[in-house]
TORNU-425569 format. One record per residue: x negated, y negated, z of N, C-alpha, C in turn. Coordinates in steps of 0.2 Angstrom, whole numbers, plus 5000, padded with zeros to 4 digits. Layout:
residues N
XYZXYZXYZ
...
This chain:
residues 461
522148744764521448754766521148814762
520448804761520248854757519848924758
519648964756519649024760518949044762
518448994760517848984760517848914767
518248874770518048844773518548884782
519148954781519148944783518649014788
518449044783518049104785517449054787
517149004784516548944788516948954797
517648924798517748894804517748964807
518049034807518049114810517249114810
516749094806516049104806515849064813
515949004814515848964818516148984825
516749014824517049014831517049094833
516749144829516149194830515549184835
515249144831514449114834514649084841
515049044843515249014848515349084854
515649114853516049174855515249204857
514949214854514149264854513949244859
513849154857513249114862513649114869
514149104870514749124877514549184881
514549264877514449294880513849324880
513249274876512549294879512349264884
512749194886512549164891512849194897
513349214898513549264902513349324902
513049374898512449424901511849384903
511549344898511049314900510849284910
511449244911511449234918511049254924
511349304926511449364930510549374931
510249404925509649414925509149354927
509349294921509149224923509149204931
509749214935509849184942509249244947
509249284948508949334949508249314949
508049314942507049294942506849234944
507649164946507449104950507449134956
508049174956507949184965507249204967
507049254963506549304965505649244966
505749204961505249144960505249094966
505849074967506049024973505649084982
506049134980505649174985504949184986
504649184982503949204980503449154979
503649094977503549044979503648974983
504049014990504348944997503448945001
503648895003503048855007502648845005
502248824999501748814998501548874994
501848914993501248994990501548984980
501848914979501848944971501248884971
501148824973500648794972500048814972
500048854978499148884979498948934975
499548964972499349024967499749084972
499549094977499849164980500549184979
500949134978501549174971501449214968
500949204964501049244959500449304960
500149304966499949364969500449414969
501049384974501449424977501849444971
501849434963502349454957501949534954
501249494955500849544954500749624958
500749604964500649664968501349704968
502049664967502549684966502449714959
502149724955502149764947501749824948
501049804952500649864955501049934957
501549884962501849944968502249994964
502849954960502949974955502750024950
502150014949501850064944501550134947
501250114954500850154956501750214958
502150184960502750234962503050264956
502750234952503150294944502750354945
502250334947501650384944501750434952
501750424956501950454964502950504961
503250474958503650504958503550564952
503150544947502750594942502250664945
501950644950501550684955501850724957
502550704961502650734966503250784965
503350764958503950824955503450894950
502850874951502450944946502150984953
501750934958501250964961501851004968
502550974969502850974976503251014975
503950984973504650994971504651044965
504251074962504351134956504351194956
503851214963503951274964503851284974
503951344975504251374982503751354985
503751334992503351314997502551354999
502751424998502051434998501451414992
501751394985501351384979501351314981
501651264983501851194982501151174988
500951204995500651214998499851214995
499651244990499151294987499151224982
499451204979499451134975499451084978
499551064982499550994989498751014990
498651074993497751064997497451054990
497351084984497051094978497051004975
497650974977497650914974497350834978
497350874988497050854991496150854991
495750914989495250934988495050904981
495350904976495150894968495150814969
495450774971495550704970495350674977
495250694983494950654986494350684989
493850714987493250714990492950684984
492850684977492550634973492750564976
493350564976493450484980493050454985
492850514993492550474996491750454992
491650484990490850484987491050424980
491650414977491650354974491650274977
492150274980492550234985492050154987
491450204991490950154994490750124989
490550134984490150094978490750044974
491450064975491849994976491749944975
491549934983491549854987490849824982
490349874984489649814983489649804976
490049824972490049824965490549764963
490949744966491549674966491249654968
490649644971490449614975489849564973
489449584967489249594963489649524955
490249544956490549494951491149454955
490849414959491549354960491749324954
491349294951491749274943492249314940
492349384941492649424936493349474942
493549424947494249444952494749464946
495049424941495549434941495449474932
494949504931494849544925494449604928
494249614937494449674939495049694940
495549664944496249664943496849684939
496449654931496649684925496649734923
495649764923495449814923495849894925
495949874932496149914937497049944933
497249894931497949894928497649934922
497549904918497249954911497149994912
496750014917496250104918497150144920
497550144923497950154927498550154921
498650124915499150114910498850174906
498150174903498150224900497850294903
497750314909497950364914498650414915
498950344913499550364915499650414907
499750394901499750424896499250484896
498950484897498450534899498750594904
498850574908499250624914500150674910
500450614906501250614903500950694899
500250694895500250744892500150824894
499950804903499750884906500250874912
500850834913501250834919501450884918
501850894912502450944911502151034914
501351044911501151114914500851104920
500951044925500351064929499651074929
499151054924498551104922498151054925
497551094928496851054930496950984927
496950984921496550914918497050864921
497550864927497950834928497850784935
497050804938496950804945496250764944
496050754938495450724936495750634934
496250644932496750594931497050564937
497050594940497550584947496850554951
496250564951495650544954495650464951
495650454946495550394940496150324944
496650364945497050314948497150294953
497050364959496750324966496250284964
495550294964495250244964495250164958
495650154954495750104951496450064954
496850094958497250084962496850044971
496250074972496050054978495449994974
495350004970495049924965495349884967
495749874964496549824964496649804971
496249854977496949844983496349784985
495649814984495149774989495049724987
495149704978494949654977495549594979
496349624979496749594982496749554989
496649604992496549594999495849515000
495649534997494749484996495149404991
495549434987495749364985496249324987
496749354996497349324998497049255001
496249265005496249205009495949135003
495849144996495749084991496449064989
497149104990497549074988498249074993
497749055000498149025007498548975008
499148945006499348905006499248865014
499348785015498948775022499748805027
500148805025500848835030500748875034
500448945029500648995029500049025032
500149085038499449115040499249185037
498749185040498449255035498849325035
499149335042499549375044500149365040
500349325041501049315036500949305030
500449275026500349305020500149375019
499849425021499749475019500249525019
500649495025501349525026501849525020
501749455016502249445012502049475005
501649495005501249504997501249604998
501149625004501449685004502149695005
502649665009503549655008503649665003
503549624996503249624988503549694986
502749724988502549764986503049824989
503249824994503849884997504649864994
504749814992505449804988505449834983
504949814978504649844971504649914971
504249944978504350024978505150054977
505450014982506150044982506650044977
506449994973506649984965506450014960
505750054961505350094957505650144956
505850184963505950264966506450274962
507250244960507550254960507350284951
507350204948507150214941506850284939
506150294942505550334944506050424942
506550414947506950474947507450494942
507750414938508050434932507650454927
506950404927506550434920506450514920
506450564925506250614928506950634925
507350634925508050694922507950684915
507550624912507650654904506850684902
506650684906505850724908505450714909
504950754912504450754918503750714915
503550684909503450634907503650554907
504250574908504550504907504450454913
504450454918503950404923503550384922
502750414918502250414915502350344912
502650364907502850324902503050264902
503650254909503650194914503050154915
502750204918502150194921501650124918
501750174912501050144905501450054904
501950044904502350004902502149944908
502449974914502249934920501549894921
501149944920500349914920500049874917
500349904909500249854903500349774906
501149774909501149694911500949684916
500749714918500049694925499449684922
499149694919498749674914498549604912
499249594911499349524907499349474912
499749494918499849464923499349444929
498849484926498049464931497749394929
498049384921497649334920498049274920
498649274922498949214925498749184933
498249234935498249194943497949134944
497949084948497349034945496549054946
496448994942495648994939494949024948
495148994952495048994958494849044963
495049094958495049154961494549184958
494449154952493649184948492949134952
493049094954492649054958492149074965
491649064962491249074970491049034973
491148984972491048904976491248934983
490448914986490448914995490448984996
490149044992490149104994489249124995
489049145000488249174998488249235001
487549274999487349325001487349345009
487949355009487949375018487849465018
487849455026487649525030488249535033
488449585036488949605040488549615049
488249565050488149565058488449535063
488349565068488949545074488449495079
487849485078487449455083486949405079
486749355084486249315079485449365078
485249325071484649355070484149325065
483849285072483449235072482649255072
482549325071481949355070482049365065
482449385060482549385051482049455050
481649445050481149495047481449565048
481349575052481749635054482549655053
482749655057483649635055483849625049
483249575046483649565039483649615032
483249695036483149725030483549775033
484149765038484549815038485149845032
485449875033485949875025486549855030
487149825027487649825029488249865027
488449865035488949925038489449905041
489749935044490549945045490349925054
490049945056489649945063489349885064
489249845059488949775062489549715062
490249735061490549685059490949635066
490649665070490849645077491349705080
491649695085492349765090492849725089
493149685086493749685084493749715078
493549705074493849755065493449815067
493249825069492649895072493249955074
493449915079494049925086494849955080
494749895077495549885072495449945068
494749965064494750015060495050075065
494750085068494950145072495450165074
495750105076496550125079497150145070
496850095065497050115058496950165057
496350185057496450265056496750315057
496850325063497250365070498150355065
498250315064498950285063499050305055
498550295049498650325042498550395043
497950425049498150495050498850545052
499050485054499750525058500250505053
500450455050500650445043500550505038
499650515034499650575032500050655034
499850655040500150725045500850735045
501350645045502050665045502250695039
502050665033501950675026502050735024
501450775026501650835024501950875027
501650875036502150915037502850925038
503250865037503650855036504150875029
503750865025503950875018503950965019
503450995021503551075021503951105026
504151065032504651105038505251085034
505551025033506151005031506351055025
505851075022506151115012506251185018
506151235024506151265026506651265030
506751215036506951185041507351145040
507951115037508251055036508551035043
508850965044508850945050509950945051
509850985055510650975056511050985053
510751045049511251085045511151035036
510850995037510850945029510451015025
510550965020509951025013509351015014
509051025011508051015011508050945008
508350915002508150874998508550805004
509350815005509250775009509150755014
508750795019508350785027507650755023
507450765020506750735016506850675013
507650655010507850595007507850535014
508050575019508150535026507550525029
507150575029506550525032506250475029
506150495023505950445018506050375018
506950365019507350325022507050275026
506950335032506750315038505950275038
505550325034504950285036504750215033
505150215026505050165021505350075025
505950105030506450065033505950025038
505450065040505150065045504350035043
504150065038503650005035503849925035
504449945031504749855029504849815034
505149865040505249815045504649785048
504249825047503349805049503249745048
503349755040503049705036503349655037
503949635038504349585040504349555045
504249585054503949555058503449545055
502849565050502249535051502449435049
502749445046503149385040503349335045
503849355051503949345055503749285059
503249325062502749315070502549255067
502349215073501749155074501449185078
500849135079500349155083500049215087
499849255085499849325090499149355086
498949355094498149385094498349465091
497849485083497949555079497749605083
497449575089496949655092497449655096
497849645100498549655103499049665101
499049655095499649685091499449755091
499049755088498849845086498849885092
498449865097498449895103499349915105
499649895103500449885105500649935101
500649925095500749995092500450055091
499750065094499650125096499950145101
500250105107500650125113501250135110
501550115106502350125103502250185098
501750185095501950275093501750315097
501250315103501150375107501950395109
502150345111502650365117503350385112
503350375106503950375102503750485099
503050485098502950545095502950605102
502750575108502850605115503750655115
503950585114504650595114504950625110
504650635103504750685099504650745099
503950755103503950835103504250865109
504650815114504850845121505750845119
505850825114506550825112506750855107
506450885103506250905096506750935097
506850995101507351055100508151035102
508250975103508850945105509250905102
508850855099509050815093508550815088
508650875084507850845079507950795075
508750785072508750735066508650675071
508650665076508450595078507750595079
507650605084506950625084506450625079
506750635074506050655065506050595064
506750565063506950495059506450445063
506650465070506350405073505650415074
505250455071504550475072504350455066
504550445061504450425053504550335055
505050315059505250245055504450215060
504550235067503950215070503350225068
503250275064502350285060502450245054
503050235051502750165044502850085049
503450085053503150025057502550005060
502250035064501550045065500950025061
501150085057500750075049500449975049
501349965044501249925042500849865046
501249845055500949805058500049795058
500049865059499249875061498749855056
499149875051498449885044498549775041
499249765040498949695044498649655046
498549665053498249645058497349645057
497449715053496749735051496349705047
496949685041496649635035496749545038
496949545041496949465046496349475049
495949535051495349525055494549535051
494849565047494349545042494249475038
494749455033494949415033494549345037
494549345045494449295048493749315050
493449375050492749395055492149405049
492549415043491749455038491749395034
490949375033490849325028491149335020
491349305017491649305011491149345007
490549335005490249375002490149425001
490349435005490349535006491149565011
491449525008492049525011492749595008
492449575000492549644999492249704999
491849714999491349765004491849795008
491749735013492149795019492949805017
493349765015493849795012493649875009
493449905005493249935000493249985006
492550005010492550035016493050045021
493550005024494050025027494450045023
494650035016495250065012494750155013
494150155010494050225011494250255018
493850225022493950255028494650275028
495350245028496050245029496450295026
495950295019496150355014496050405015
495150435018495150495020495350515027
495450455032496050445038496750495036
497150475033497450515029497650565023
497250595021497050645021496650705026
496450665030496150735037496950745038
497350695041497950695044498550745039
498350745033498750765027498650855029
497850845027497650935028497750965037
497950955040498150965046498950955044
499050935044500250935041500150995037
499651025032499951085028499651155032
499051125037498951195038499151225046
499551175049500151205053500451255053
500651295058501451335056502051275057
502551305054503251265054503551265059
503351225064503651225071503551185073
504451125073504351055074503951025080
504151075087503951055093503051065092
502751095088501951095089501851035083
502151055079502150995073501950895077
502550915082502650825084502150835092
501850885094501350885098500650865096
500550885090499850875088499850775084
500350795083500550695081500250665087
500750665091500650635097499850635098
499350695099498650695100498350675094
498650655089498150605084498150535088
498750505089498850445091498550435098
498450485103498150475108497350465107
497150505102496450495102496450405099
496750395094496650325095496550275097
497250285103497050255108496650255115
496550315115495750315120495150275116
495150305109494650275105494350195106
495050175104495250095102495350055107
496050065111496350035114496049965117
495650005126495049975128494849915125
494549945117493949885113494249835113
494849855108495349795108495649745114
495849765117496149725121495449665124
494649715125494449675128494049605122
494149645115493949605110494649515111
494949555112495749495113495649445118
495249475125495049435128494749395128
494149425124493649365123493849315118
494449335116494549255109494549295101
494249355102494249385093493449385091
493549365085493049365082492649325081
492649305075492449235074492849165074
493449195076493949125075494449155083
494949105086495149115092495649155090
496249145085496549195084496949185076
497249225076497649235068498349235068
498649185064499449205065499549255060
């Protein structure tokens, strides 16, 4: 045999050898983006398009937590509680009071272009990819120009959320209902978090740029990925010029030169906003205060970073489970649900501040898992009521509006956690009276909205 035929056959049974063991790395990854695909797409959600919602909002969540775990290692974890404090309110103040004064002009401006859903979608990705490079360059000193950036992304971030939220009920598949869809597209988005954080952490050890940098990367294919949703979602077919009123008006002249608000939308989402509130404010208030007691205060002897790893844990465990009974449930009137978990965090945060000194590691945990459960159930419930009560037309509107509302919700709630003393038992007192006033607020509305049938429709699974 010749030496030329027999290095061809050592060539040949190289290549073989190659293609064996690319297909065997290959695999792993392969079975994996079916499973994820087969998931993403059961019951009807890869025909109707809302599959590939839920692939999208999962890149979102992803990208938005690179850039959270980029924030929170410059403005939190860098320097000693009392400076990190003085960086929190400054961060709270530079980036969310432009916000509220931005926010509102959101809605009516999508509102504006139904043709262009899923190239605001993109939009919001792109502002957000090259933000992030922008930010990679001032994370490392901390400097102003870092806060002005950080404004760009909140609000291109809550672009994304409202027009999402406004595009789930065009791509409903007939199975599945609004609550369960909304639940499953934020699930999504809480698995992709938990996968992000980890990544998020490693790019952070080769430096405080390098999440950014993630960041840019993730976006980028979110970008791309806005414009694989279907066509459908660019369509205004069967949308007109609606009002947000809760009553007929049949006089027109008058009433019709009202503007539309948050107040005409009927008392169930009126009722729902408000109990949301109450609940991203005690959310915000765990947040920080939480985060400042425990670097101070750790729980049971643990470190600061790990008592702050465990609530984390805890509250994130505690969204997801949210989100998964939302996934869950059939049929359940939303304004009963809600109502249900204001009573389940009253009594859970009660319970916190009267045991605080006894068991705090259970006590903290359990007041974290129950305010992301809560969270998630209620908010929800809230875009199921929307969803089924505001006309399309202006449907993003009020999306736009309650995201504001929920955001400076959380933020009141945020600036009350920093400006505390570090005293768990007043800590988990004042929680408790966010959530009470909710429910005074709300509770009532709700339940009698639930009685009567809802809104516009009898109820929503």
């Amino acid at each position: 045999m010749s030496r030329a035929s027999t290095r061809g056959g050592e060539g040949n049974r190289a290549r073989r050898a190659g293609r064996v063991v690319g297909r065997a790395l290959h695999r792993p990854f392969t079975g994996a983006a079916r499973g994820i695909r087969r998931a993403t797409h059961a019951h009807g959600a890869g025909e109707s398009g809302l599959g590939k919602l839920i692939e999208l909002h999962a890149v979102n969540a992803a990208g938005d937590m690179m850039i959270t775990v980029a924030l929170a290692s410059t403005v939190f974890f860098s320097v000693p509680t009392d400076q990190a404090r003085g960086r929190v309110a400054l961060y709270l103040a530079v980036t969310m009071a432009p916000f509220a004064l931005l926010a509102p002009v959101i809605g009516p401006l999508l509102d504006r272009v139904p043709h262009g859903r899923r190239a605001a979608m993109a939009g919001s990705m792109l502002a957000r990819a090259l933000l992030a490079l922008t930010m990679a360059g001032a994370v490392a000193g901390g400097g102003l120009e870092l806060y002005p950036a950080a404004l760009g992304v909140l609000v291109s971030s809550k672009a994304y959320g409202v027009v999402r939220s406004a595009v789930v009920p065009r791509l409903l598949p007939p199975r599945i209902a609004l609550v369960k869809a909304n639940s499953r597209v934020t699930l999504a988005g809480l698995l992709a978090t938990g996968l992000a954080a980890p990544i998020g952490g490693g790019l952070h050890l080769i430096g405080p740029s390098w999440p950014l940098y993630g960041a840019f990367v993730v976006f980028v294919t979110g970008t791309f990925l806005s414009f694989s949703l279907p066509h459908k979602v660019d369509s205004a077919k069967g949308e007109v010029r609606a009002r947000m009123a809760s009553r007929d008006e049949t006089a027109g002249s008058v009433l019709s030169k009202r503007r539309p608000g948050l107040r005409t939308v009927g008392p169930s989402v009126l009722h729902g906003l408000q109990a949301n509130a109450c609940l991203r404010s005690l959310s915000g208030f765990l947040t920080f205060f939480l985060a400042f007691l425990l670097r101070e205060h750790p729980l049971g002897g643990l470190g600061p970073a790990t008592s702050l790893g465990l609530v984390a844990v805890a509250a994130g465990t505690g969204n997801a489970l949210g989100t998964a009974i939302g996934a869950w449930l059939k049929a359940r009137g939303p304004e009963r649900l809600i109502a249900s978990m204001l009573a389940l965090a009253l009594s859970v945060t009660i319970l916190a501040a009267v045991f605080y000194n006894v068991v705090a590691i259970v006590v903290v945990t359990a007041a974290a898992a129950t305010a992301g459960l809560c969270q998630a159930l209620s908010k929800l419930s809230l875009d199921a009521m929307i969803q089924r009560d505001v006309p399309e037309g202006v449907r993003t509107s009020a999306f736009a509006r309650s995201e504001t509302a929920l955001q400076m919700s959380w933020v009141v709630g945020g600036a009350i956690g920093i400006s505390l003393p570090l005293i768990g038992v007043v800590g988990m007192s004042v929680a408790s009276a966010l959530v009470a006033t909710g429910l005074i607020a709300a509770g009532s509305g709700l339940l009698g909205a639930a009685r009567r049938g809802g809104g516009a429709g009898a109820r929503v699974a």
